[in-house]
N, C-alpha and C positions, 0 to 999 in steps of 0.2 A: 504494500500500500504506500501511495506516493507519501511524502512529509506534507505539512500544512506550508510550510517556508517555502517550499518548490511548486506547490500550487498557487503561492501568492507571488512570485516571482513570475511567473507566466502569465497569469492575470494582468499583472504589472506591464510585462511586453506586449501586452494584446491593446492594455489602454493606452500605453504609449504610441504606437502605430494608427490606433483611432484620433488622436489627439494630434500626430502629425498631417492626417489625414484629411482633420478639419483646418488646422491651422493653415494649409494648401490651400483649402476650400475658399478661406477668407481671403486669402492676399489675390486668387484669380476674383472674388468677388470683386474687392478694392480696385482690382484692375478695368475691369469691366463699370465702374462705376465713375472712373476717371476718363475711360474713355466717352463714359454717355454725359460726363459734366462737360467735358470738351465739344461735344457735337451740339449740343443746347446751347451754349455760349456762342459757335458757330450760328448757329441757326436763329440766334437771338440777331446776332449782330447783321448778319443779311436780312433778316425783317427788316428790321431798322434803316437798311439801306433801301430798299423795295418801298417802307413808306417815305423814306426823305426823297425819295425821286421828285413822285408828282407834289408836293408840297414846293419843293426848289422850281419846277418847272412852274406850278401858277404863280408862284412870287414874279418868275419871270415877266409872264402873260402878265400881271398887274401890273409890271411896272410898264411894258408895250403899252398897255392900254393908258396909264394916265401918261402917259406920254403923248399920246393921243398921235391919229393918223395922220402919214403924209410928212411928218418931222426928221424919216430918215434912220430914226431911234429903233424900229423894226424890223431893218433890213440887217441880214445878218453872211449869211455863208453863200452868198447870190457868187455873183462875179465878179472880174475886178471894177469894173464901174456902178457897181451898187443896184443891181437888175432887181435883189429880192432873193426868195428863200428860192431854192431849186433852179436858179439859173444859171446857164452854160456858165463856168470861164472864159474869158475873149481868147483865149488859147486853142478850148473845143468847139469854136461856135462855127457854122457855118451861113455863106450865104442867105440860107432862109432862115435864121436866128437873127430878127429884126430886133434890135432891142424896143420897149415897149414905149420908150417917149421921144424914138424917130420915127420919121412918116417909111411905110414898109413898101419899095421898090415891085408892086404888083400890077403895075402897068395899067391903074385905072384912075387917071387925070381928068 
């Protein structure tokens, strides 16, 4: 019949091995919780970018606006001579890119 010391020693190895087993359990835990505190900080932070977009963008628009039309104050990324939003560069224009405040070459005098 085994001793009682050698059955409590074994017992002892058996907790110890559980007890390293959890201790594992927690530090992947930890781990796994630093990476979800990281992805939410992430994810915070590009919220916050997604809402200052359009917030920046009407600050814009309000300032075009009381600046009011025709000042000049609204033309932005046009051409080099101030065409307005979406127009050629005098680089890519061609022939029939009349700019809009010369009279346009269409042969009807």
């Amino acid at each position: 019949m085994p001793s009682v010391i050698a059955l409590l020693e074994c017992r002892e190895a058996v907790a110890r091995e559980g007890f390293e087993s959890w201790l594992e359990a927690g530090r992947e835990a930890e781990e796994h919780v630093a990476a979800a505190r990281q992805r939410v900080d992430h994810a915070r932070i590009a919220r916050e970018e997604v809402l200052r977009a359009p917030a920046e963008e009407g600050e814009v628009a309000a300032r075009r606006a009381e600046s009011g039309p025709g000042t000049g104050s609204d033309r932005g990324a046009g051409g080099a001579d101030g065409d307005g939003w979406g127009a050629r560069p005098a680089s890519y224009r061609t022939p029939f890119d009349a700019p809009s405040d010369q009279p346009s070459d269409d042969g009807a005098r």
